[in-house]
Steps between C-alpha positions, in 0.01 A plus 500: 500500500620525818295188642667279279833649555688176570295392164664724292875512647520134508389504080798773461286842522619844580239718600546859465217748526446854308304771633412801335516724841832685597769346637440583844148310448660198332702497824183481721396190265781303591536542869124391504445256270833392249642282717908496355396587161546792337255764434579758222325828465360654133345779553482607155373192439718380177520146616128485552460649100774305357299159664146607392356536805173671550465843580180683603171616724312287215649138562270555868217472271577108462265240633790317643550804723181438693580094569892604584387777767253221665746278518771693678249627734365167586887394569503801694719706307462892588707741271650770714628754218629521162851559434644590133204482176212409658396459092802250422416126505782299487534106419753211540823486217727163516811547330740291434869565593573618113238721540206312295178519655366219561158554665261787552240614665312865507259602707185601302372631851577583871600168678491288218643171716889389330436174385803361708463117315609700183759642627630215666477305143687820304791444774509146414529576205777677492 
């Protein structure tokens, strides 16, 4: 998302991000990677449930797991920890300023790849 960051804000997006770690974690996310957005902590996870985002050891077990973990390595991508659910995938919601949604996307495994273009078009959209 944040590559195509001018992308977005020029179509009218507001990007917030939700994490599931503590607030104190959620505060490490956005000095490192947020940028000016906001970053919102859930560490009961409610927003996470309420979306219908994937929970569990089992979604590892996905084919796509194998092809995403080559692909951030080859792009040289090292994970240095894990910080909230390590179990909680997450996804992409667009909503529209009346609070439809207007696009989603959940991951079915870890570093499913937003599709951005999608996005982009929901935003339009709106």
């Amino acid at each position: 998302m944040r590559t195509r960051e001018a992308e977005l804000q020029a179509a009218g997006a507001n990007l917030v991000f939700v994490g599931s770690g503590l607030p104190a974690m959620a505060a490490d996310f956005a000095r490192q990677h947020a940028g000016p957005h906001p970053v919102l902590s859930d560490p009961q996870r409610s927003a996470f449930a309420a979306a219908g985002m994937r929970r569990g050891w089992y979604t590892l077990l996905h084919w796509r797991f194998v092809a995403n973990l080559w692909r951030s390595l080859r792009a040289g991508f090292r994970q240095a920890g894990v910080q909230g659910d390590p179990w909680q995938h997450g996804g992409v919601l667009v909503l529209a300023a009346d609070r439809r949604l207007l696009h989603q996307q959940l991951d079915t495994t870890a570093g499913d790849e937003v599709d951005v273009d999608a996005v982009l078009a929901a935003v339009r959209r709106a």
